[in-house]
C-alpha positions as MATLAB code, in Angstrom:
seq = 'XXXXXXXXXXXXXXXXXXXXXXXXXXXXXXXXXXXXXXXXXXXXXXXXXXXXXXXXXXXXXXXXXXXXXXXXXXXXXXXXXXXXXXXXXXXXXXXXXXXXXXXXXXXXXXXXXXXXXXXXXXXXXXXXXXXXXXXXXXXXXXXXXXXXXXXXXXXXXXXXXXXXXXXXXXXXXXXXXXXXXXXXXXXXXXXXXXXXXXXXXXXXXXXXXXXXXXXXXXXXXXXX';
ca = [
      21.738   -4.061  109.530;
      24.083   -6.909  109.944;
      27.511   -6.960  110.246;
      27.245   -3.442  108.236;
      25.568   -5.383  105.403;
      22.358   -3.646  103.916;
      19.697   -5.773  103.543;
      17.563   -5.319  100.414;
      13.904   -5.846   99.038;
      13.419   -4.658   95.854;
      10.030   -4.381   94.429;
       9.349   -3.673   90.528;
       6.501   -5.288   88.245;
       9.496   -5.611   85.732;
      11.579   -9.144   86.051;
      13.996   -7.813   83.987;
      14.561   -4.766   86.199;
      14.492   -6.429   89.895;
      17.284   -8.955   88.334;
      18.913   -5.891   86.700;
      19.139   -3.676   89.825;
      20.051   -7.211   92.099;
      23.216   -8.009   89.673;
      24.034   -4.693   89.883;
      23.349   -4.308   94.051;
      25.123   -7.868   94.822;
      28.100   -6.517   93.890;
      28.711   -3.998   96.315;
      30.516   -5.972   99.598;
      28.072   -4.328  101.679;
      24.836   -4.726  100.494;
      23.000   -7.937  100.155;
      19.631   -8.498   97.875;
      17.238  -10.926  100.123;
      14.182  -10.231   97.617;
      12.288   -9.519   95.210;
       8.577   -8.354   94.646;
       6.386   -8.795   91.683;
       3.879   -5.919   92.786;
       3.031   -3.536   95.869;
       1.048   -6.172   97.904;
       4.190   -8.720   97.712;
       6.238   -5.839   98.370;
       4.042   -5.550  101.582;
       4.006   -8.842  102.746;
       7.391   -9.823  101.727;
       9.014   -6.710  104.297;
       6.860   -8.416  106.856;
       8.698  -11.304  106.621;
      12.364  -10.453  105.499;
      12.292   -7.448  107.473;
      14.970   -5.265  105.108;
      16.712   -2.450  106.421;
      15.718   -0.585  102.542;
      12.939   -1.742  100.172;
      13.840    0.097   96.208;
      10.484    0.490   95.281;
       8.512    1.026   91.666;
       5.531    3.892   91.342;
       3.673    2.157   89.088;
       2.830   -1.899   89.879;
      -0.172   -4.244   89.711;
      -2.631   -4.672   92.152;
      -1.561   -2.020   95.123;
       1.290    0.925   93.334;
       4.537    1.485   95.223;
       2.788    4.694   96.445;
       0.500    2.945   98.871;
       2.419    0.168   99.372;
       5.282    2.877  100.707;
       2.217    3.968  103.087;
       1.781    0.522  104.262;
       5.292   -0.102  105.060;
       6.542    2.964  107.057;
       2.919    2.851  108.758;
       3.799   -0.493  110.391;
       7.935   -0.218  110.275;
       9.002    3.183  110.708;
      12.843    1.963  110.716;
      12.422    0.763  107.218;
      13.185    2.643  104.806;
      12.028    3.161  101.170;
      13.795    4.036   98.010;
      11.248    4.856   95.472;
      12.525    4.275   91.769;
      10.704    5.335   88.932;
      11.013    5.884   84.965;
       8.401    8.891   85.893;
       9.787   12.518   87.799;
       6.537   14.252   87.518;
       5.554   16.472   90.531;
       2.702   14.262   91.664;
       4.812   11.449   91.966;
       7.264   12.899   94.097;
       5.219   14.627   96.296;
       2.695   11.378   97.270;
       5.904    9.558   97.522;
       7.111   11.942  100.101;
       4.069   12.038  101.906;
       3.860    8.890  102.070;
       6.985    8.114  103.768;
       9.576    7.525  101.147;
      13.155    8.325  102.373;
      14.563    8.730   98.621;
      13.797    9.371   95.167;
      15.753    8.142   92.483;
      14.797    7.812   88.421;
      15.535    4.331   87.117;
      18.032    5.993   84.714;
      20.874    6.282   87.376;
      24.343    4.733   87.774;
      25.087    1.792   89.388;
      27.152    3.581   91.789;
      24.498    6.243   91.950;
      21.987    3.454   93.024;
      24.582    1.558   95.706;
      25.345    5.513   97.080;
      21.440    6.095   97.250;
      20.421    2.645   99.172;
      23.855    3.534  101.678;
      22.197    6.910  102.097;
      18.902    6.402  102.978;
      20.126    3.132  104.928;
      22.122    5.696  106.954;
      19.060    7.777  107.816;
      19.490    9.880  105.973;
      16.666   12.013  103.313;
      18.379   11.312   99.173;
      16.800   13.384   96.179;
      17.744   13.286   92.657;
      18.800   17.065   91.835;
      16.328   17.556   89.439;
      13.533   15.601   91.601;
      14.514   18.477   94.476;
      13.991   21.304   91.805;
      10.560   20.072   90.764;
       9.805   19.294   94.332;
      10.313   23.004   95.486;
       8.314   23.949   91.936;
       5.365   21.485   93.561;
       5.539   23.366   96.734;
       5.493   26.919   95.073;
       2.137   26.018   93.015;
       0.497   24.841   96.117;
      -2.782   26.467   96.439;
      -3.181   28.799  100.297;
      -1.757   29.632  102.670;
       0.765   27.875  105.346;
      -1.123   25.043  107.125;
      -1.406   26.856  110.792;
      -0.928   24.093  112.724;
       2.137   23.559  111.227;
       2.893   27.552  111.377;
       2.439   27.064  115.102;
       4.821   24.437  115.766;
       7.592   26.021  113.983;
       7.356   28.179  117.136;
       8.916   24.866  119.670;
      12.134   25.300  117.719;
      14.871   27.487  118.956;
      16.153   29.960  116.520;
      19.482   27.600  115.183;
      17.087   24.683  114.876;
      14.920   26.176  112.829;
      17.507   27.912  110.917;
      19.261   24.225  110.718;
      15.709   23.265  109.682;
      15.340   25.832  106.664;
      19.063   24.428  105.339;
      17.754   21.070  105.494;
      14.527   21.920  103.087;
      17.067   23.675  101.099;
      18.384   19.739  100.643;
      22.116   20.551  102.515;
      23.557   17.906  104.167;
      25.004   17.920  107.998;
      28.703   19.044  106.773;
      27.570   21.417  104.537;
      25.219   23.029  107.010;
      28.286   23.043  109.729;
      30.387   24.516  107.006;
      27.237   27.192  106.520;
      26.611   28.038  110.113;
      30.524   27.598  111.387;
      29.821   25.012  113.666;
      30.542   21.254  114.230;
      29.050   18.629  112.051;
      28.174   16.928  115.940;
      26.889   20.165  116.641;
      24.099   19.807  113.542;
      23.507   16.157  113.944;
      22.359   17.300  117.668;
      19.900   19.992  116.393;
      18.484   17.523  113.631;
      17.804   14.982  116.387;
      15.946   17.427  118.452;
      14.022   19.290  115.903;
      12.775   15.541  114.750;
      11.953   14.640  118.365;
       9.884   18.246  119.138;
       8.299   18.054  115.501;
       7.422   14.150  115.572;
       9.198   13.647  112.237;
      10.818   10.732  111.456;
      13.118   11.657  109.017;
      14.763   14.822  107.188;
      13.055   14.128  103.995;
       9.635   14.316  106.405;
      11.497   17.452  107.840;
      11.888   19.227  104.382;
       8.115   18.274  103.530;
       7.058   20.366  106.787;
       9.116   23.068  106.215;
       7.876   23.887  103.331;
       4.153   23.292  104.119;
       4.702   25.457  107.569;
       5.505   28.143  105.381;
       9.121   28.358  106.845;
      10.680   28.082  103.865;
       9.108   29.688  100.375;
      10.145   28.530   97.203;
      10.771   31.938   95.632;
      13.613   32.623   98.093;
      15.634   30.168   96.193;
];
């Protein structure tokens, strides 16, 4: 980012939409639209030469879908990060955005300050759900057919007991104050043991964090 500005691709088969969401993103002082893509391979090439700090991107497009154009991205720019927006919150689309390295999951439907908040979010680093994308999320992970994925299973063992108790709190979707506030520590204290448990578990971001802990098997559903 530049100056604190957030700099912005958005990428929807819709004119109507990407000028909708750029009136409404333009307005905020600290974010700044540089683009807009027609379809998933424009979204693609147009991040490889803008270089945004946050691409909002549509499920369903043209020629490559926002999907595996989300794939593309964060395969080649990790430090980008991807807001997928969609008119659909079915399961499948949540999960294969997740796994493919979305950051944030928003339905089209949302606020304008809803939107700004979500781009400042996952701009921050941060992992951003819609509440009831989380609670079909965890319903996804409960259907899941077997058991824990053991390699996963075996590297929840590298974690020290907080950090994977910090860990379970994040897949429960808790942010760092509210997990301080949980455990009684300092927020510092949490933002430490979310930096580590990224580093040992090769994870780039909590959202990727909350994905693994439920498909280690650390945290079940049906506990909720």
């Amino acid at each position: 980012m530049t100056s604190g500005t957030i700099r912005v691709l958005i990428a929807d088969d819709q004119q109507m939409v990407r000028q909708g969401f750029s009136v409404l993103l333009n307005t905020q002082p600290d974010i700044d639209v540089i683009g807009q893509a027609v379809d998933g391979l424009d979204a693609v090439a147009q991040v490889a030469e803008l270089a945004p700090d946050v691409v909002l991107m549509d499920i369903r497009m043209p020629e490559l879908g926002g999907i595996e154009a989300t794939r593309r991205i964060v395969g080649k720019t990790p430090q980008i990060k991807v807001l997928v927006l969609t008119t659909f919150d079915l399961d499948e689309y949540v999960y294969d955005a997740l796994r493919a390295g979305a950051s944030g999951f928003l339905l089209k439907d949302a606020s304008a300050d809803k939107l700004a908040e979500a781009v400042r979010v996952v701009a921050a680093g941060d992992a951003l759900l819609a509440p009831g994308i989380t609670r079909r999320l965890i319903a996804r992970f409960s259907q899941l057919d077997g058991a824990p994925r053991a390699p996963l299973k075996e590297r929840v063992g590298e974690l020290t007991e907080r950090e994977t108790e910090v860990l379970a709190l994040i897949a429960q979707g808790l942010s760092n104050a509210e997990i301080a506030e949980r455990l009684v520590v300092a927020e510092q204290t949490v933002k430490t043991h979310v930096g580590r448990i990224l580093v040992k578990l090769g994870l780039r971001d909590r959202t990727q964090a909350a994905v693994f802990a439920y498909e280690s098997g650390l945290v079940r559903p049906s506990g909720y």
